[in-house]
C-alpha positions in Angstrom: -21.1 -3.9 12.1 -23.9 -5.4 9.5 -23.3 -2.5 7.0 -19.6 -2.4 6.8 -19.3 -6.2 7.7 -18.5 -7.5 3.6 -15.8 -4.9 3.7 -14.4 -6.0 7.2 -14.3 -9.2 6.0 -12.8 -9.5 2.5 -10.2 -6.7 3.6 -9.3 -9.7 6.4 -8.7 -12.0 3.7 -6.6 -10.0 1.1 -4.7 -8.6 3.6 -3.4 -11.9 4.2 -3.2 -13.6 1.0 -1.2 -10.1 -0.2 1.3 -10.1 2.9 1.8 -13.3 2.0 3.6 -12.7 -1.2 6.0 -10.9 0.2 6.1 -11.4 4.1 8.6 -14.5 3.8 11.2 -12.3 2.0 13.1 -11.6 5.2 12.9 -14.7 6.8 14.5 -16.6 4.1 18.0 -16.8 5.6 16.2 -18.1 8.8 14.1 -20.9 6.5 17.6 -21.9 5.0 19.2 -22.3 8.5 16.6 -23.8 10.0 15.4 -26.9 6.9 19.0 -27.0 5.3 17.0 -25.2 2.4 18.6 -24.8 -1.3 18.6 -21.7 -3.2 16.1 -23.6 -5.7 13.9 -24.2 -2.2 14.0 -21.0 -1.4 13.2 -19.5 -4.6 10.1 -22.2 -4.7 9.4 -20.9 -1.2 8.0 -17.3 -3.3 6.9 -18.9 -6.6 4.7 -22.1 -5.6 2.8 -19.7 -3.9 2.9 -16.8 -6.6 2.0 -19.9 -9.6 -1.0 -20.9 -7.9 -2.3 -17.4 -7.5 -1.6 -16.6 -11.4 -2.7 -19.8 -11.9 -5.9 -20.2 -10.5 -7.4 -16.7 -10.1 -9.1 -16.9 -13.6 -10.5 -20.4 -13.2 -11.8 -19.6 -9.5 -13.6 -16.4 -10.6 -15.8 -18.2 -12.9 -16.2 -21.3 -10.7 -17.6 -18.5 -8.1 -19.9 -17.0 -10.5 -21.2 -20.6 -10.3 -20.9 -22.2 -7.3 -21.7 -18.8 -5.0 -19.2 -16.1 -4.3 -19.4 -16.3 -0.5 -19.2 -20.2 -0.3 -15.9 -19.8 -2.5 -14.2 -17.2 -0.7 -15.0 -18.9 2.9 -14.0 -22.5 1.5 -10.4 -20.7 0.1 -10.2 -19.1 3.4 -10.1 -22.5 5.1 -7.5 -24.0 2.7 -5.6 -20.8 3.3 -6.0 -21.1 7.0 -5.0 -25.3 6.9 -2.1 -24.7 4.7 -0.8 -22.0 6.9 -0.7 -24.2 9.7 0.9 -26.6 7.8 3.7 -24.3 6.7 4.3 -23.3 10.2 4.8 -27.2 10.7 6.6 -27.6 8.0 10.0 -30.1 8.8 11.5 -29.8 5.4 11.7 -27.7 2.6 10.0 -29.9 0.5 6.5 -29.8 2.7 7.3 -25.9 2.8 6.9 -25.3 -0.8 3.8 -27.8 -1.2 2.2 -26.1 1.9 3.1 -22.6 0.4 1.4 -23.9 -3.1 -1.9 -25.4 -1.5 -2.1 -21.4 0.6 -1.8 -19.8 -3.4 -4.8 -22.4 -3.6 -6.6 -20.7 -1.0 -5.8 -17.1 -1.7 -6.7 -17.3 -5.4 -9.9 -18.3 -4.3 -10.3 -15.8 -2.1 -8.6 -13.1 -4.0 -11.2 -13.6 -7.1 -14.0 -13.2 -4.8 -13.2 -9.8 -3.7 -14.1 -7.5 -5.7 -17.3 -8.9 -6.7 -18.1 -9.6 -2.7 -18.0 -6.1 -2.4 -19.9 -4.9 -5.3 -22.6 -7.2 -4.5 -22.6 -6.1 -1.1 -22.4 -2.1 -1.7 -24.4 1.0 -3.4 -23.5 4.5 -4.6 -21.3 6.4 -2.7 -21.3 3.2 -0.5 -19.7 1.3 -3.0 -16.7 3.8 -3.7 -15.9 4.1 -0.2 -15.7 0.5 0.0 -13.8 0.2 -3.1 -11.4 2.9 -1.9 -10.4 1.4 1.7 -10.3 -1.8 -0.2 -7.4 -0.7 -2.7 -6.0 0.8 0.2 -5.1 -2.7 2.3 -4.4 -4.0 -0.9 -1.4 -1.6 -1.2 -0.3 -1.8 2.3 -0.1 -5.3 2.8 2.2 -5.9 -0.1 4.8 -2.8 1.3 4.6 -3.8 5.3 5.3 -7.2 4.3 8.8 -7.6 5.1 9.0 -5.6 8.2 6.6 -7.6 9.5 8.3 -10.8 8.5 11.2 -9.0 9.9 9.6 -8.4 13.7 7.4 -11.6 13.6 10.5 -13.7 12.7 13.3 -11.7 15.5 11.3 -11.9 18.2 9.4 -15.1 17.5 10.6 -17.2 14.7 9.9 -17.9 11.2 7.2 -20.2 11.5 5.5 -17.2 12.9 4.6 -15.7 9.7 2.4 -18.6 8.7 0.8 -19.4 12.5 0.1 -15.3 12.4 -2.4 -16.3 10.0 -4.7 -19.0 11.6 -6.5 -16.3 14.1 -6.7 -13.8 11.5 -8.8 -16.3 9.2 -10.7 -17.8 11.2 -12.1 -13.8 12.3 -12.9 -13.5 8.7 -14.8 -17.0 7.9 -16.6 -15.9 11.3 -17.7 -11.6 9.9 -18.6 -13.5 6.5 -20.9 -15.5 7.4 -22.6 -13.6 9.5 -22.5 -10.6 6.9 -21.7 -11.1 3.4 -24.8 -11.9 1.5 -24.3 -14.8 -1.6 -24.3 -13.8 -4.5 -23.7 -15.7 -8.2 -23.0 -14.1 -11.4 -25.7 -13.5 -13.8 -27.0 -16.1 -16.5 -25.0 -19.8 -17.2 -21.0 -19.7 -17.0 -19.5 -23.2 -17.2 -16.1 -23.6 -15.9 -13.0 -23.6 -18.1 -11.4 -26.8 -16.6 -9.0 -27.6 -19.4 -8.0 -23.8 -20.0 -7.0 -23.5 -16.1 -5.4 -26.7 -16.3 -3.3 -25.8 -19.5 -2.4 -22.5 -18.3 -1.2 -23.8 -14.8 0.8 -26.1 -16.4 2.5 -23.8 -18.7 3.4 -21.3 -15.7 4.5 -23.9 -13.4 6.9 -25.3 -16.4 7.8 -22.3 -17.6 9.4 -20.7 -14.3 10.7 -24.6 -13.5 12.8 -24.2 -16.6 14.4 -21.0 -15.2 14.8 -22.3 -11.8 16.8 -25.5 -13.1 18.7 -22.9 -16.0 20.2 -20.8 -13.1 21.4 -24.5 -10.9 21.8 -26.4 -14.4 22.2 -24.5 -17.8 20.0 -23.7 -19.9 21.6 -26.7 -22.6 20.7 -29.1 -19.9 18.4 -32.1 -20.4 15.9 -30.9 -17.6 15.9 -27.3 -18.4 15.1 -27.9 -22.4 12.5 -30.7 -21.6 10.7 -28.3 -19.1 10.8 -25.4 -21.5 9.1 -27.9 -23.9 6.9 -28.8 -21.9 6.0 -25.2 -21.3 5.9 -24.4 -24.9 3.7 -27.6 -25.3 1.2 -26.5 -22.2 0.8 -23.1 -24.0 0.1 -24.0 -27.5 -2.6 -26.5 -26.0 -4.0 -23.5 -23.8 -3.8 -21.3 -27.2 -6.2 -23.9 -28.4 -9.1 -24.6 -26.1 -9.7 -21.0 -25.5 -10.1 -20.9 -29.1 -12.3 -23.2 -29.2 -14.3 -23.3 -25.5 -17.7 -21.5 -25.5 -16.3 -19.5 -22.4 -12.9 -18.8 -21.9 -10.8 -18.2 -19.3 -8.9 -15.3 -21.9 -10.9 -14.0 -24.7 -7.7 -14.2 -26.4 -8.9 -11.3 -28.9 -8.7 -9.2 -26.3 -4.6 -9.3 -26.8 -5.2 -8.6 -30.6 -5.9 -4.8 -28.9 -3.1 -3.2 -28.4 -3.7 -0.9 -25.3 -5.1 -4.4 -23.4 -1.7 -6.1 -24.5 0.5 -3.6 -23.5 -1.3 -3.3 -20.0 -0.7 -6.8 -19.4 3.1 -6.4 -20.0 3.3 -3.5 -17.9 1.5 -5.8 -15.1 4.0 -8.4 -15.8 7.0 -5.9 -15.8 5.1 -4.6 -12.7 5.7 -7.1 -10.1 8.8 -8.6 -11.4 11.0 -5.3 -11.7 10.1 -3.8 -8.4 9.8 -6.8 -5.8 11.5 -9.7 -8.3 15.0 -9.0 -6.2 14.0 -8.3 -3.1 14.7 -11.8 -1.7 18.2 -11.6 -2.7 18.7 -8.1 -1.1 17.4 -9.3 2.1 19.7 -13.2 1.6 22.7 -10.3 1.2 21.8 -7.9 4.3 21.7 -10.9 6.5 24.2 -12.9 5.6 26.9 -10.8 4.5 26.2 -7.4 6.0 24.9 -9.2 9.3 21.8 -7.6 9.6 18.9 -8.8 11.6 15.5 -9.6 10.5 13.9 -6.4 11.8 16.7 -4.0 10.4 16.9 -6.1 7.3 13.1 -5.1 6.9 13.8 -1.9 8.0 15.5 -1.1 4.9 13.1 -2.1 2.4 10.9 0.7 4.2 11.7 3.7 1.9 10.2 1.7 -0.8 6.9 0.8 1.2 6.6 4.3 2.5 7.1 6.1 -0.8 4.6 3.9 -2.6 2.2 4.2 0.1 2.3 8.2 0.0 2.3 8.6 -3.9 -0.5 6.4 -4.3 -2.3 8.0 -1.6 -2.0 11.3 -2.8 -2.0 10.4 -6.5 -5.8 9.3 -6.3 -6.3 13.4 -6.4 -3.3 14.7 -7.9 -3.8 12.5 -10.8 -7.2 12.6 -11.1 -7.9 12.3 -14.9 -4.3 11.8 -15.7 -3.7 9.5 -19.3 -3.0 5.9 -17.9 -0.2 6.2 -20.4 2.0 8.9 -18.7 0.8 7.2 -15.0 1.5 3.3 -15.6 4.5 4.0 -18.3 6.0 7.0 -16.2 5.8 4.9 -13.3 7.2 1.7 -14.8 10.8 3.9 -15.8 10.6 5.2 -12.5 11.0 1.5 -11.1 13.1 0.5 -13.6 15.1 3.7 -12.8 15.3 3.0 -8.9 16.8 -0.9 -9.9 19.5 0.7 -12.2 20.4 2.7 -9.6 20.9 -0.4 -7.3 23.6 -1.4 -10.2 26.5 0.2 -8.3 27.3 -2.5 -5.7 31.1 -3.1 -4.4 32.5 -5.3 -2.3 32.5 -2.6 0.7 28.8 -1.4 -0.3 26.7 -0.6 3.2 22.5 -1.0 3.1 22.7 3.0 2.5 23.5 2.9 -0.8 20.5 1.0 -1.4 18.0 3.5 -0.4 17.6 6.0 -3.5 16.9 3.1 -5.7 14.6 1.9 -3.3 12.6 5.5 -2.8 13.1 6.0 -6.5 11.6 2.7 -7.3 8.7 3.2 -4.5 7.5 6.5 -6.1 6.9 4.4 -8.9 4.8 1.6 -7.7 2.7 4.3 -6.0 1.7 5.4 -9.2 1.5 2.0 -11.1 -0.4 0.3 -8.5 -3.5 2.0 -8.6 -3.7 2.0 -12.4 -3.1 -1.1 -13.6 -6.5 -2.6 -12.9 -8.3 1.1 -13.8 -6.6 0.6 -17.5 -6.8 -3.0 -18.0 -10.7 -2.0 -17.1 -10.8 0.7 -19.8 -9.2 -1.2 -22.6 -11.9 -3.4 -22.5 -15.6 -3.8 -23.1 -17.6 -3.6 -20.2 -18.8 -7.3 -20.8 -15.4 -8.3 -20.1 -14.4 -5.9 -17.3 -14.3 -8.8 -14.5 -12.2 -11.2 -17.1 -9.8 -8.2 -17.6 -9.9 -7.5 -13.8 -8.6 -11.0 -13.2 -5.9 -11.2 -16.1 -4.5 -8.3 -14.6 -4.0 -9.9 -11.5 -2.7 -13.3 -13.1 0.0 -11.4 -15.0 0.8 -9.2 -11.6 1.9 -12.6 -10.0 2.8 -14.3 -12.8 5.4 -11.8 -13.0 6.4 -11.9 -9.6 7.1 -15.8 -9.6 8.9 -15.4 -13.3 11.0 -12.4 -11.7 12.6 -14.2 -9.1 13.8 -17.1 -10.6 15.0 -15.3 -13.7 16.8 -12.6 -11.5 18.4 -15.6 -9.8 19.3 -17.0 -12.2 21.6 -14.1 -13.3 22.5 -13.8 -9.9 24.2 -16.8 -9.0 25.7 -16.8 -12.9 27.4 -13.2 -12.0 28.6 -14.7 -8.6 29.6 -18.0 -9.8 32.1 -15.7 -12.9 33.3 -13.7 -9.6 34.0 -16.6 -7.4 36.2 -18.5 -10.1 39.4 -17.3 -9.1 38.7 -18.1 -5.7 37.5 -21.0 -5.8 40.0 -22.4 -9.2 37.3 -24.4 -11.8 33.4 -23.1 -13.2 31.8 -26.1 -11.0 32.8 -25.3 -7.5 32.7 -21.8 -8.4 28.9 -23.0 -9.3 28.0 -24.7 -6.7 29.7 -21.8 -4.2 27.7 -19.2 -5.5 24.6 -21.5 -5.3 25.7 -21.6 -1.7 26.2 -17.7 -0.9 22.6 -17.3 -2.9 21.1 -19.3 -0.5 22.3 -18.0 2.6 24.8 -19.8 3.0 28.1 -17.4 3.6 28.7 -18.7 7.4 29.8 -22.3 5.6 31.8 -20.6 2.9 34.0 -18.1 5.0 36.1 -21.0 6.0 37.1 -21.6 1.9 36.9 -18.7 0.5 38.3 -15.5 1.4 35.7 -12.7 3.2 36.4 -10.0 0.8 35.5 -12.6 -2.5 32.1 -13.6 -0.4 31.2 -9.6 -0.7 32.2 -8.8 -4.2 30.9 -12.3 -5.8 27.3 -11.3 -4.1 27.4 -7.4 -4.6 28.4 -8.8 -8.3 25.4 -10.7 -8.4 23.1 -8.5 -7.1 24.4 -6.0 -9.2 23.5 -8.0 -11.9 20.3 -9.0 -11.4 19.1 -5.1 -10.7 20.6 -3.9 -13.7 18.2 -6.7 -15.8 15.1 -5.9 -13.6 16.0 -1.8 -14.3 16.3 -2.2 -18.0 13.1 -4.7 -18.6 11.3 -2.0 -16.2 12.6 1.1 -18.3 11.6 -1.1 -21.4 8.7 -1.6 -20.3 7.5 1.5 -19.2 8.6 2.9 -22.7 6.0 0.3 -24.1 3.2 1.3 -22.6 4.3 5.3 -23.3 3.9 4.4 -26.8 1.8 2.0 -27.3 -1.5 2.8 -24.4 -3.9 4.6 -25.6 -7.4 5.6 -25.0 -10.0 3.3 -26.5 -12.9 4.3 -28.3 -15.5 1.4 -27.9 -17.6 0.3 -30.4 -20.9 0.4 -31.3 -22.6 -1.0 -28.4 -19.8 -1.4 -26.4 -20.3 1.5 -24.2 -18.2 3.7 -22.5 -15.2 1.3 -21.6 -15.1 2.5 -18.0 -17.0 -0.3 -16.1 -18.3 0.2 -12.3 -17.4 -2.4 -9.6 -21.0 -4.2 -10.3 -19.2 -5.3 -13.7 -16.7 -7.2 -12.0 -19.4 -9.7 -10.3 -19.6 -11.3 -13.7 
């Protein structure tokens, strides 16, 4: 138990801050019914907790490295376990989306601890086998995510997904403490307060503006003051890591290309391939009547093909160029969404499913890359900084993917509901409505047949933006990654895991 104790325990933890992300997905239809939820609640639902992880994973690394690696991740285990329970209790959609913001909190903490937990705790062969099992839970959480939701909401409810947690933590605070050694990172690191703060600010505002675009316009008061103040939070972020002693970003690292690129592919990453998956499940549910468990039933080809290509693509691909990996992968998922583009009004789940295996092969081969050539682009001093950027640009990704897919959802369904529904503001406000689960109210109004073609319209929509940014993408990083040759002391630009603990 002592021995393989660190991995026990840090696997507990990002297996639950990872199912997280995406184990609310199919229980959103459930959330609506149950707190008279908006589309813009739901869609805060995903990102407050996505923001706080891109957020705050830099800023909690180095306050780790100073403040002791196990004390961090077993204080954001706590916060990750309170907020949970809190989100569970939640009575309104309002305390949902605070509670879900305060667990990103908690799992950013514990998800910038991980790595260097385990190279701290590990040796050798040791150390690769703990690395590999590690990258392994990390892939699986993500992909079971919304069959769980699916069973846990069915044959319990949806506060399940959150109470699910609190037993689940509290094993993990118990194997840490009684295994994982403390560690800090080597040498003086001061904390980049005003960096974190700047940046957090800047994503926050940034997908705000998109949110309110999609309910408002984008030539609406709120939408162009929160894009300035977006604008405003990221020129003053520009700044201080300019300036600060140590940043959050060495922000020369974008001035090389092959780092740059990887952190759009990382961005294009999580948005292409998961950023309209809420939607899909809102329109299985609601329109195609699907329970929770079928509805996560069919996001399965996805989860299963990803899991099998990245299992076997750790030895197929075994000294593969990241290039032809990460960019092949990327046009596969952009590939898999365009293929989603073909939605009618009498579309069934089935049609779904190429896209979705398509899009799942993939993620199996991005997934396991993305951190290896954000890794290699750098060097070796910086391995644990690139480590976490790749991460924050993962999630930032995610959060900015589902409210700018929304966004040209409900825009789509609003044009197809016009002649239904006989002026541009009900025809808004209905499509706001059928976004966010609410068809049952609508039938009444609008004609059945309009509900399915405004929201296959939509969706259509919205998967033909996430294809082409992923095939855009993916073209990028074709072109533009390549091997780096470090400089003179630099080394060999292909840091181990006992990098990463800073």
């Amino acid at each position: 138990m002592r021995k393989w104790g660190p991995l026990t325990a840090v696997c507990l933890g990002t297996f639950m801050l990872l199912l997280d992300v995406t184990i609310v997905i199919v229980a959103l239809p459930d959330m609506a019914h149950s707190l008279g939820a908006s589309l813009s609640d739901l869609q805060w639902v995903i990102d407050s907790y996505a923001l706080a992880l891109a957020a705050l994973l830099l800023g909690a690394g180095a306050a780790a490295d100073v403040t002791g690696r196990r004390r961090v991740y077993v204080a954001g285990t706590a916060v990750f376990a309170l907020a949970s329970l809190a989100c569970g209790l939640a009575s309104s959609p309002a305390v949902l989306i605070a509670m879900r913001a305060l667990q990103g909190v908690g799992g950013a903490a514990m998800f910038a601890t991980t790595l260097s937990l385990l190279a701290a705790g590990y040796q050798g062969r040791d150390r690769s086998v703990a690395l590999g099992v590690w990258g392994a839970v990390s892939g699986a959480a993500a992909a079971i995510g919304p069959v769980l939701g699916g069973v846990l909401t069915q044959a319990l409810d949806w506060r399940w997904i959150f109470f699910v947690n609190l037993p689940v933590s509290a094993l993990a605070i118990w194997v840490t403490l009684r295994t994982v050694p403390e560690s800090r990172g080597r040498g003086e690191r001061r904390i980049d307060w005003a960096g974190t703060v700047a940046f957090a600010v800047f994503a926050g505002a940034l997908t705000f503006a998109v949110v309110r675009a999609g309910a408002e316009g984008w030539a609406s008061a709120p939408t162009a003051v929160t894009l300035a103040v977006a604008v405003l939070a990221l020129a003053v972020f520009v700044v201080v890591e300019e300036r600060v002693a140590q940043p959050l970003l060495d922000l020369r690292l974008l001035r090389r290309p092959s780092f740059a690129v990887v952190m759009l592919g990382a961005l294009a990453f999580n948005a292409t391939a998961f950023g309209v998956l809420p939607y899909t499940s809102i329109w299985l549910q609601t329109l195609l009547g699907m329970s929770p468990v079928r509805g996560g039933l069919v996001v399965l080809p996805l989860a299963a093909a990803s899991f099998v290509v990245a299992a076997a693509g750790g030895r197929l691909l075994h000294g593969a160029p990241a290039r032809l990996v990460i960019g092949g992968g990327l046009v596969l998922i952009g590939g898999g969404a365009l293929a989603q583009t073909m939605l009618d009004a009498d579309s069934g789940w089935a049609v779904l499913v190429p896209g979705f295996v398509v899009a799942g092969i993939g993620v199996g081969l991005v997934a396991p890359a993305l951190a290896g050539a954000a890794l290699a682009s750098v060097p070796p001093r910086n391995a644990g900084m690139a480590g976490g950027a790749v991460n924050t640009f993962r999630q930032l990704g995610f959060a900015l993917g589902v409210a700018v897919f929304g966004t040209v959802l409900t825009s789509r369904m609003a044009d197809s509901l016009l002649g239904a529904t006989g002026d541009a503001r009900t025809a808004r406000e209905a499509a706001h409505a059928l976004a966010g689960g609410g068809a049952a109210a609508l039938r009444g109004r609008i004609p059945d047949g309009e509900l399915h073609a405004a929201f296959a319209s939509g969706l259509s929509g919205a998967a033909l933006v996430a294809g082409t940014a992923g095939v855009l993408a993916g073209l990028a990083v074709l072109l533009f990654l390549r091997p780096v040759r470090p400089a003179a002391g630099e080394g060999t630009g292909r840091p181990d895991a006992a990098s990463l603990a800073g």
